[in-house]
C-alpha positions as CSV (number, residue, x, y, z in Angstrom):
1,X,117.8,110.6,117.7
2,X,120.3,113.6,118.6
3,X,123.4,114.0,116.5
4,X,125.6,112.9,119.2
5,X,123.1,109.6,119.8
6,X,123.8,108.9,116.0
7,X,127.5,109.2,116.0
8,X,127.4,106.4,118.0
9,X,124.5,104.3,115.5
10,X,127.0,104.6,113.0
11,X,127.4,101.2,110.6
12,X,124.6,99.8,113.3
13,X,120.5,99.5,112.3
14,X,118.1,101.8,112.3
15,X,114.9,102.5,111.4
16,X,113.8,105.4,108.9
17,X,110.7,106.4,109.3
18,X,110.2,108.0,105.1
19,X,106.7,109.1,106.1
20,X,104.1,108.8,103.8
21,X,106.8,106.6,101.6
22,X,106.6,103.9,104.5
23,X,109.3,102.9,107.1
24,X,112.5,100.8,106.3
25,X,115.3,99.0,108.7
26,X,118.6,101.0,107.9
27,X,121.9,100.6,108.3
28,X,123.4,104.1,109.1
29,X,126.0,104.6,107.2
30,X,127.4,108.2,107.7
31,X,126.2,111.8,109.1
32,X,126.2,115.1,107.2
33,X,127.1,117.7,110.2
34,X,127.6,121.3,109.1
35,X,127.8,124.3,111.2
36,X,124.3,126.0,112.0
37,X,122.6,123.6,109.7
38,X,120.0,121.2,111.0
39,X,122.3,117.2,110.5
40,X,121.5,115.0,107.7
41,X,121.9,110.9,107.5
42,X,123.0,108.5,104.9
43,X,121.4,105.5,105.2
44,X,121.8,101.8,103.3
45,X,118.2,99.8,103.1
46,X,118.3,96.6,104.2
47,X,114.4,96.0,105.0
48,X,110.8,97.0,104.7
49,X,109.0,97.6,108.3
50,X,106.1,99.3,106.4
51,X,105.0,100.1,102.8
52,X,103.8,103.3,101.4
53,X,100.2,104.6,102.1
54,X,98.3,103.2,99.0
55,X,95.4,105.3,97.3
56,X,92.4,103.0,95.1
57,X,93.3,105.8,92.1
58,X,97.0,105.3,92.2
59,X,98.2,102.2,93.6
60,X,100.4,100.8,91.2
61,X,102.2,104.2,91.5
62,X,102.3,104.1,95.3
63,X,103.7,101.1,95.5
64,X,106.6,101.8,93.1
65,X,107.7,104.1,95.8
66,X,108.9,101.0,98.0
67,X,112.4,101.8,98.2
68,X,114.5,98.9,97.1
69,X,117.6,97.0,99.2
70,X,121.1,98.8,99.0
71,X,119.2,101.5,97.9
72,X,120.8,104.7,99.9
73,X,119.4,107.6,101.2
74,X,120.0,110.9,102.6
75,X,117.8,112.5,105.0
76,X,116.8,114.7,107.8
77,X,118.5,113.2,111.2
78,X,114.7,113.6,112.8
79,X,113.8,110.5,110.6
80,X,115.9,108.0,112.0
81,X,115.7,106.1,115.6
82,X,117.3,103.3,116.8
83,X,116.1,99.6,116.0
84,X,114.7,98.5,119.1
85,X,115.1,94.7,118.7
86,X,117.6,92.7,116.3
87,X,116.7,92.2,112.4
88,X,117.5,88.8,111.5
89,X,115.4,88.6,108.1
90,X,116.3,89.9,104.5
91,X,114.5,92.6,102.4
92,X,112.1,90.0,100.1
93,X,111.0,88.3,103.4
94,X,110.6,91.6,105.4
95,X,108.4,93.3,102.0
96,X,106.3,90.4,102.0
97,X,105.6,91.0,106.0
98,X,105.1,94.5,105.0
99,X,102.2,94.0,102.0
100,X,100.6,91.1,104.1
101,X,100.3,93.5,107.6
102,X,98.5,95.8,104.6
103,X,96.5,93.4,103.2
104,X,95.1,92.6,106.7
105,X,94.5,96.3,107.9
106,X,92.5,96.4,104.8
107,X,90.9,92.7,105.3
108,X,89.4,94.7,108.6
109,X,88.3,97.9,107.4
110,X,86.5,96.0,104.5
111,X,85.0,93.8,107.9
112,X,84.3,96.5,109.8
113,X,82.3,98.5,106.6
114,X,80.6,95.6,106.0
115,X,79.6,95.3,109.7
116,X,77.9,98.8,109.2
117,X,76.2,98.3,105.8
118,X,74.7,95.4,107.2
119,X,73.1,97.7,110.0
120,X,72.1,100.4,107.4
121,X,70.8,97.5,104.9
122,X,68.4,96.4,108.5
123,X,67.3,100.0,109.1
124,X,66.5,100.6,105.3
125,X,64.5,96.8,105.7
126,X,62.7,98.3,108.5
127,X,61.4,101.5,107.0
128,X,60.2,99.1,103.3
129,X,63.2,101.1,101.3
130,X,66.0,98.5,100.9
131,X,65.3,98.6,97.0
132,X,67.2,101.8,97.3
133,X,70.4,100.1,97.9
134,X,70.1,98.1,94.8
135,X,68.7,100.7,92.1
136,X,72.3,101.3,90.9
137,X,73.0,97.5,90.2
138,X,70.5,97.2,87.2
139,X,70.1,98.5,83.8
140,X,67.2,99.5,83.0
141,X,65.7,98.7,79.2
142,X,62.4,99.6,77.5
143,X,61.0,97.1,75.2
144,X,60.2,98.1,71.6
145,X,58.9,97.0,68.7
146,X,60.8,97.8,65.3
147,X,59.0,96.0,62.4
148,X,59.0,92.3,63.0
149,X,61.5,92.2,65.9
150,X,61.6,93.4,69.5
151,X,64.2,95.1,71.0
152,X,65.2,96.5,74.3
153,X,66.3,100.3,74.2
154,X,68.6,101.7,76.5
155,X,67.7,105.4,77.3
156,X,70.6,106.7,78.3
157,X,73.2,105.0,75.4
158,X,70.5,105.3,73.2
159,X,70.9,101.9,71.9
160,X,68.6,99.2,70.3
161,X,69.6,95.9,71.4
162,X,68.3,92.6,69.7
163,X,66.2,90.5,72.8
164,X,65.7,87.4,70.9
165,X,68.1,84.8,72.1
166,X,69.1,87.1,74.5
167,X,71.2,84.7,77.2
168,X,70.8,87.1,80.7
169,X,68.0,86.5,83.3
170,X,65.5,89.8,83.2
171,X,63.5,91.5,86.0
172,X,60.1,92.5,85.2
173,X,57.7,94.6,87.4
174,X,54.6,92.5,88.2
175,X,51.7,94.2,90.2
176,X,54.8,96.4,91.6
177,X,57.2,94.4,92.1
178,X,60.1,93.2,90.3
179,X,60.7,90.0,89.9
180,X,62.9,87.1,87.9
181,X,62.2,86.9,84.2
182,X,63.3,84.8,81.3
183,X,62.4,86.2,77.6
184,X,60.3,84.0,75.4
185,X,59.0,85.4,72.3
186,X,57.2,88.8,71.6
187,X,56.6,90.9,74.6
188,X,56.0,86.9,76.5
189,X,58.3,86.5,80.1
190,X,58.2,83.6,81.8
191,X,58.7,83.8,85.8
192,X,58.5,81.6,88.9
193,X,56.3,78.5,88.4
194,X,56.4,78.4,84.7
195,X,53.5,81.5,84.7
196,X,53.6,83.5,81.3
197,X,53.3,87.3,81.5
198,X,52.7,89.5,78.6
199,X,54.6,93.3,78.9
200,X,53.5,95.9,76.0
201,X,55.2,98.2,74.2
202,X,57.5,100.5,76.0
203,X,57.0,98.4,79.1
204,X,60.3,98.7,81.3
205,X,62.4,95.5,82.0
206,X,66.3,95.6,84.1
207,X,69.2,93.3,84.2
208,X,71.4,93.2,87.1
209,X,75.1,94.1,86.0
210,X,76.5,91.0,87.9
211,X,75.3,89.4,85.1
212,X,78.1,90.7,83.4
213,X,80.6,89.7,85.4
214,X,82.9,87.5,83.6
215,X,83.3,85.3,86.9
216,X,79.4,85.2,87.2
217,X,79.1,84.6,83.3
218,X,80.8,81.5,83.6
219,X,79.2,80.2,86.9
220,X,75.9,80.6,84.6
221,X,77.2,78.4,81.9
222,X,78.3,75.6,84.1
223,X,75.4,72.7,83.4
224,X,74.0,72.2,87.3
225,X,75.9,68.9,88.2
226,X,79.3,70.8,87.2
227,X,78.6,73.8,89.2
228,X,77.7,71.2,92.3
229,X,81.2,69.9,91.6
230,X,82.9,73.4,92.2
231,X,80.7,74.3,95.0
232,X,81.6,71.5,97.0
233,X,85.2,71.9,96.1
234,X,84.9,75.3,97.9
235,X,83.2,74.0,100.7
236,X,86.2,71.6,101.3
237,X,88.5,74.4,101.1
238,X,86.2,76.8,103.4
239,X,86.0,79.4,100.9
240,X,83.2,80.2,98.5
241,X,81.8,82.3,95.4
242,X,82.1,85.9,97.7
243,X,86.2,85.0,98.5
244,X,86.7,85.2,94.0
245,X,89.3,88.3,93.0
246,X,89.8,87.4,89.4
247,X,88.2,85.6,86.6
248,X,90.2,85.1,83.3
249,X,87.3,83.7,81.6
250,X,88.3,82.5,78.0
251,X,85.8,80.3,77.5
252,X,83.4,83.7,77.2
253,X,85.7,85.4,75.0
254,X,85.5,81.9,72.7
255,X,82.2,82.5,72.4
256,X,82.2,86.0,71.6
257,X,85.1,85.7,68.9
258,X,83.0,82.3,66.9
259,X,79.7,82.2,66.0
260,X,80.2,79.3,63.6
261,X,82.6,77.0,66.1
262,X,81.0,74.6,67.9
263,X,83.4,72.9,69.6
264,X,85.7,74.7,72.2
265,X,88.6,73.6,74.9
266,X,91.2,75.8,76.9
267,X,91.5,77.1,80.2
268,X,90.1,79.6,82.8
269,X,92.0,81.2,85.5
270,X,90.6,82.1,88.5
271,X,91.7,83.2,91.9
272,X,90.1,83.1,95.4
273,X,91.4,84.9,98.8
274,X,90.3,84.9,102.4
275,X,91.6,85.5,105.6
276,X,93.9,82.6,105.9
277,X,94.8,81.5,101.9
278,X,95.0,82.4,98.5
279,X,94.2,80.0,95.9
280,X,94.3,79.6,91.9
281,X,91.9,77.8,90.2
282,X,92.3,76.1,86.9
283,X,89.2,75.3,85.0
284,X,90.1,72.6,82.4
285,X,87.7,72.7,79.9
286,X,85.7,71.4,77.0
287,X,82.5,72.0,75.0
288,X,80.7,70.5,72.0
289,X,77.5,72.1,71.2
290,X,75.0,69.6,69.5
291,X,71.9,70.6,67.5
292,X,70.3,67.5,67.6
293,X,71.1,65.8,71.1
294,X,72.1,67.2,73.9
295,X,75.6,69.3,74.3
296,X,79.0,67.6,75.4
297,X,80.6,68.4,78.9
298,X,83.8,68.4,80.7
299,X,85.0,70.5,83.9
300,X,88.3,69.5,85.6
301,X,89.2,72.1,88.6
302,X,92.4,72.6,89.6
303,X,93.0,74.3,92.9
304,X,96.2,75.0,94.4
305,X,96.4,76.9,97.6
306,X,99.6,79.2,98.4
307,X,100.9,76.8,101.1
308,X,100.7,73.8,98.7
309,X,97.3,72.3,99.2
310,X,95.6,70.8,96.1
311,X,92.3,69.8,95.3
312,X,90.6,67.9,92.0
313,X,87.2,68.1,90.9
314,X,85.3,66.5,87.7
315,X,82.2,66.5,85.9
316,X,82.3,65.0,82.2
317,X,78.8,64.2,80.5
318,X,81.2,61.6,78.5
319,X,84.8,60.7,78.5
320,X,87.7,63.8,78.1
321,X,89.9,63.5,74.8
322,X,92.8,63.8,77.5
């Protein structure tokens, strides 16, 4: 837009295109002209046509840069053009249009990397090396005997870790290959069909770090009939385990912070997004752990979908105090 263009865009829309800082709808409020000296705008922010690039490392920062309604602005003329069509929305509604045309650009590039991981993850199955893809998902452990007790040692901490009682599913190598392991006694695994193997000193166990995952944590807790009850409440809502963002798993922390409680109730938060929805789960629940009989049960799950949609699953082994 030319200075003389803009002299006639005065108190009308515009848009500013802020570069990197996104673009806005404008109104265009005055003109700095000044003899020899490239023009200059003032402009009144009414709307949001784009956000700011946004950077993994900073994006709490880059998305403070989203400047605000009323917010004015002066700038080189060369950033401003005429809006081409009428803006009949506000500056929450046209932010939210912004973040979600974001969220979708990155919905595809994350489709279209996975789309090409799944073609590298064929080739690498072709030429017998996919186990390369998956070396930096485990920690690896040596097994150790000090005194009376075994321990797994980590290497590169340098850190003796009790095994017994130890709650995570191990991989052991067996005639080359590595496969599921659950810790016994001693240097005793038990894998697939209820075979025992017997590792020695020093011998070399993993775990897989999504076992650490406090969403993955809890869907290992959940007795098999509750974890049915979730799944299928997923299913019904066309999303699964792969569409969870966040786990605020207190019942973990519970268990972490009491080694003498035995009884336990509150609430995890969990959230779930795909193309078409968002959703919050709330996982109602409670526990009673039993030395003598088996342990009391009960899961409620909540959902709630951002356009209203709700859904109730339950599994109790008895009847809830509520």
């Amino acid at each position: 837009m030319n200075r003389n263009e803009a002299k006639q865009h005065i108190g009308k829309h515009v848009v500013l295109n802020h570069g990197k800082q996104g673009t806005y709808i404008a109104i265009l409020k005055d003109l700095k002209l000044k003899p020899n000296v490239p023009w200059r705008a003032v402009v009144e922010i009414i709307g949001v046509q784009s956000i700011p690039e946004l950077f993994h490392e900073t994006v709490q920062n880059d998305l403070d840069k989203v400047l605000e309604e009323n917010e004015l602005i002066e700038c080189p003329g060369t950033r401003i053009e005429p809006l081409n069509e009428p803006f009949n929305s506000n500056y929450t509604k046209s932010l939210a249009l912004a973040l979600k045309e974001k969220w979708d650009q990155i919905q595809e590039q994350n489709e279209q990397t996975e789309t090409l991981m799944n073609y590298i993850q064929h080739e690498l199955r072709r030429l017998k090396c996919e186990n390369l893809l998956f070396e930096g998902n485990f920690i690896y452990y040596q097994l150790v005997k000090k005194g009376n007790q075994f321990f797994i040692y980590d290497e590169q901490k340098k850190e003796a870790l009790s095994i017994d009682g130890c709650p995570f599913e191990f991989e052991i190598n067996v005639n080359g290959n590595w496969v599921p392991g659950i810790y016994l006694h001693d240097t005793t695994f038990e894998i697939y069909g209820g075979k025992q193997v017997e590792l020695q000193h020093g011998s070399t166990v993993r775990l897989n770090k999504t076992q650490f995952d406090p969403y993955q944590i809890l869907l290992n807790e959940l007795d098999e009939a509750s974890l049915t009850a979730l799944e299928k409440a997923l299913s019904k809502l066309g999303i699964g385990h792969e569409h969870s963002v966040y786990c605020h798993n207190s019942l973990l922390m519970q268990l972490l912070n009491s080694f003498e409680n035995k009884d336990f109730s509150g609430v995890n938060f969990i959230s779930y997004a795909n193309k078409n929805k968002q959703y919050v789960l709330q996982h109602h629940y409670e526990r009673s752990l039993k030395d003598d009989r088996p342990d009391v049960t009960y899961d409620r799950f909540e959902f709630t979908s951002d356009t209203g949609e709700r859904l109730l699953a339950t599994y109790a082994t008895q009847l809830s105090n509520e």
